[in-house]
C-alpha positions as CSV (number, residue, x, y, z in Angstrom):
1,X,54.0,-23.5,13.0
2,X,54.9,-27.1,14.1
3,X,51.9,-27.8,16.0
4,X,49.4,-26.7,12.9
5,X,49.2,-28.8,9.9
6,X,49.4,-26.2,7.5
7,X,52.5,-24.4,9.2
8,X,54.2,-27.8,8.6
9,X,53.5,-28.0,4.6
10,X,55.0,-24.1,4.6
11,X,58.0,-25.3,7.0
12,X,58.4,-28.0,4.8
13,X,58.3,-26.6,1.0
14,X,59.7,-23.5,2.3
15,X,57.9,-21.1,0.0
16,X,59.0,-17.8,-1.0
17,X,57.0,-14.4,-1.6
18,X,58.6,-12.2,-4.3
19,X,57.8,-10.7,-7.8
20,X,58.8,-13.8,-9.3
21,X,56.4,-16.3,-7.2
22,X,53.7,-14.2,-7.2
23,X,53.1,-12.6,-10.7
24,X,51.0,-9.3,-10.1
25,X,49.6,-9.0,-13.5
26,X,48.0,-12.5,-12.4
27,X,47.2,-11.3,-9.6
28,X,45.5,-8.4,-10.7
29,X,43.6,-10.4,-13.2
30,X,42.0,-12.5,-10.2
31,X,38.0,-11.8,-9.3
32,X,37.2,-8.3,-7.0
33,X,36.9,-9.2,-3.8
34,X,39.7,-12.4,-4.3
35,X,42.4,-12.7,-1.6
36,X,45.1,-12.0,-4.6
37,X,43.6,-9.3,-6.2
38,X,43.0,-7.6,-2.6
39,X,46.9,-8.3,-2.0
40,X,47.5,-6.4,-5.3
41,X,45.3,-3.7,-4.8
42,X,47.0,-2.7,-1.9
43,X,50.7,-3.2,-2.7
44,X,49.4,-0.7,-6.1
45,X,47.8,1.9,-3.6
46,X,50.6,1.6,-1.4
47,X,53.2,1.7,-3.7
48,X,55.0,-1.2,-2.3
49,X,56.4,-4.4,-4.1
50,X,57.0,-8.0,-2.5
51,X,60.6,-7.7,-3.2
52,X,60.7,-4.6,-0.2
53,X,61.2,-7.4,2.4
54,X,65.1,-7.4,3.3
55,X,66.9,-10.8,4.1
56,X,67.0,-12.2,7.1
57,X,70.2,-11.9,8.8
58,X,71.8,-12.5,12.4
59,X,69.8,-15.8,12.9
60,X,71.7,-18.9,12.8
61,X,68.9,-21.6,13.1
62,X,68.0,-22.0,9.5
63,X,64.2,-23.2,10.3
64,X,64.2,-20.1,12.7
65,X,65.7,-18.0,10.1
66,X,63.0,-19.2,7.3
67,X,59.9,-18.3,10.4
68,X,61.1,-14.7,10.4
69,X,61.3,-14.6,6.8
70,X,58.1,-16.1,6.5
71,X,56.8,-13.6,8.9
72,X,58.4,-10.4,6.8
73,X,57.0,-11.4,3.7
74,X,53.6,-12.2,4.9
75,X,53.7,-9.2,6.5
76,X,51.9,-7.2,3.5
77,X,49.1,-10.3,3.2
78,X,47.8,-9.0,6.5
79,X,47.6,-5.0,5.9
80,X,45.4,-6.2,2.7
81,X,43.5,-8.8,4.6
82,X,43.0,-6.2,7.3
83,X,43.0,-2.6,4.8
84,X,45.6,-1.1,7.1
85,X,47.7,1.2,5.2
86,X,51.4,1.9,5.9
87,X,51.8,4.6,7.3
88,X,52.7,4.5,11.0
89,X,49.0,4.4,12.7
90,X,48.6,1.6,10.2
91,X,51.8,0.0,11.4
92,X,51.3,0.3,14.8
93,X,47.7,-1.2,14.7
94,X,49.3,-4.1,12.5
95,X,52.2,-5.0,14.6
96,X,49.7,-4.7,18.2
97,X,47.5,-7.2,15.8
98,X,50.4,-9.5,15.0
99,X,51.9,-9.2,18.3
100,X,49.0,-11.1,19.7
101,X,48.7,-13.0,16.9
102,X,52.2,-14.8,16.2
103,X,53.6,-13.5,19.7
104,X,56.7,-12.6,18.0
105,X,58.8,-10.3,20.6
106,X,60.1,-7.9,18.1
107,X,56.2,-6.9,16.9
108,X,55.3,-5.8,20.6
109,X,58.7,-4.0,21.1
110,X,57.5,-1.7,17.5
111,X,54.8,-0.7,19.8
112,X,57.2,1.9,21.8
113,X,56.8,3.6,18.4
114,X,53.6,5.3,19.2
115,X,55.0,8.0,21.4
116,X,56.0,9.6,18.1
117,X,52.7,9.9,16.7
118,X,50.8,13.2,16.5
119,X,48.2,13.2,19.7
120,X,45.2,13.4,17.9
121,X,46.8,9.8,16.0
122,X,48.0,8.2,19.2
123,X,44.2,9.1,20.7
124,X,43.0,6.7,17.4
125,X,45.3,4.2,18.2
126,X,44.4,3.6,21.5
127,X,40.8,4.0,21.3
128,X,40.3,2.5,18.0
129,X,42.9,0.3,16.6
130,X,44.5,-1.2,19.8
131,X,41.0,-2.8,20.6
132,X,40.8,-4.2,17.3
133,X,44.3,-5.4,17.7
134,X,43.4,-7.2,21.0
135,X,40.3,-8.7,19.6
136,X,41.4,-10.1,16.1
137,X,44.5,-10.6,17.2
138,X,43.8,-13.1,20.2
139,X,40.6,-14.1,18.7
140,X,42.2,-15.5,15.4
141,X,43.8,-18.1,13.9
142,X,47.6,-17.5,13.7
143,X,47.9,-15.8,10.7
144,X,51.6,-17.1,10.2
145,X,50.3,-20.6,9.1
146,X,48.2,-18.9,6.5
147,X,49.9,-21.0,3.0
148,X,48.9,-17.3,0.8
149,X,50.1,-18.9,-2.4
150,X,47.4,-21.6,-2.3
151,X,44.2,-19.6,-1.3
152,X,44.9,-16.5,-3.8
153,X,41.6,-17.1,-5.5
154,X,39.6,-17.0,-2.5
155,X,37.0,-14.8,-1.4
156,X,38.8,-12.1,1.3
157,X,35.6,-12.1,3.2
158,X,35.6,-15.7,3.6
159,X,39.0,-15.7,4.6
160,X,39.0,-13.1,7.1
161,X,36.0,-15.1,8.6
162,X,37.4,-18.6,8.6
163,X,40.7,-16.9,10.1
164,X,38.5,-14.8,12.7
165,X,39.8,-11.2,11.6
166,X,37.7,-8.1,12.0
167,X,38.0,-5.7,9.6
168,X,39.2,-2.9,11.8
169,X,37.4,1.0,10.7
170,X,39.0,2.5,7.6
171,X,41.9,4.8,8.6
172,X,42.1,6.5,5.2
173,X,38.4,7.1,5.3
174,X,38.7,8.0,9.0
175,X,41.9,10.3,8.2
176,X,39.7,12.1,5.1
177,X,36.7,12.7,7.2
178,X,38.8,14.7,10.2
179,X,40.8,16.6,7.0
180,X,37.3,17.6,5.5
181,X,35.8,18.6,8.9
182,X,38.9,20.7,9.5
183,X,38.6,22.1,6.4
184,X,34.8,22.9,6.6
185,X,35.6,24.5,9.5
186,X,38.5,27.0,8.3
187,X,35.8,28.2,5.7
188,X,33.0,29.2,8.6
189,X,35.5,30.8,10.3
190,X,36.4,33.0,7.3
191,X,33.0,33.5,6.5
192,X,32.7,35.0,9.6
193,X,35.5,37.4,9.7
């Protein structure tokens, strides 16, 4: 964050993401396809809050501390820049992206994580998301030197294009196709019993 001008301004006024900061109502009120109404639209369909991040703890370097905090709390601007939902395919493609993005160590090591997914999710993973991850994620901008608070009105599109992010395929969409297929397929097979 030191070596990019914008990571210095957030090092500097230290900003914070909650409820309180960032007033959803406003945010919802915000134009379509805006980076703050894109953030709100997903925290609503994922029924998460910006108060879900947890305190940093166990770092004693209080710049250091502040980075990881940083990081936690952005952490929901880039599943709604990216559409990535939260549940654990979603979270492994995330933290593959932000791996190679920020380089933190502890995103990589929530990789090991993917031996518990189902095969048919872990064969997604690799052959969808994890070349996603590899491409937006090295071909980006760091995404941790991203000051949210100041670009809420933008256009998302813009943004991911100025940041060099891909919009990786829909996994709900994918997820509903494969259920409907199945489905489909159950009913021909009862047919002709």
């Amino acid at each position: 964050m030191l070596s990019d001008p914008t990571g210095r301004q957030i090092l500097r006024d230290r900003p914070r993401i909650t409820s309180e900061s960032l007033r959803l109502p406003y945010l919802r009120s915000l134009p379509e396809n805006s980076v703050g109404r894109t953030y709100a639209a997903w925290l609503d369909r994922e029924g998460v809050s910006p108060d879900t991040r947890d305190s940093v703890q166990y770092i004693d370097d209080e710049e250091c501390a502040y980075v990881m905090q940083r990081y936690r709390e952005c952490h929901d601007f880039y599943h709604a820049v990216t559409g990535l939902p939260v549940f654990a395919e979603g979270e492994l493609a995330l933290k593959a992206f932000e791996f190679l993005n920020t380089v933190i160590p502890m995103t990589g090591l929530s990789l090991f994580a993917a031996v518990r997914l189902k095969p048919a999710e872990r064969e997604r993973l690799f052959s969808l998301y994890l070349p996603w991850a590899v491409r937006s994620g090295l071909g980006s901008k760091e995404v941790i030197n991203v000051y949210w608070e100041k670009i809420l009105e933008k256009d998302v599109g813009e943004l991911r294009a100025e940041l060099g992010i891909e919009q990786p395929p829909d996994m709900r969409d994918i997820r509903r196709m494969i259920r409907q297929q199945k489905k489909r397929e159950k009913e021909n097979v009862a047919q002709h019993a």
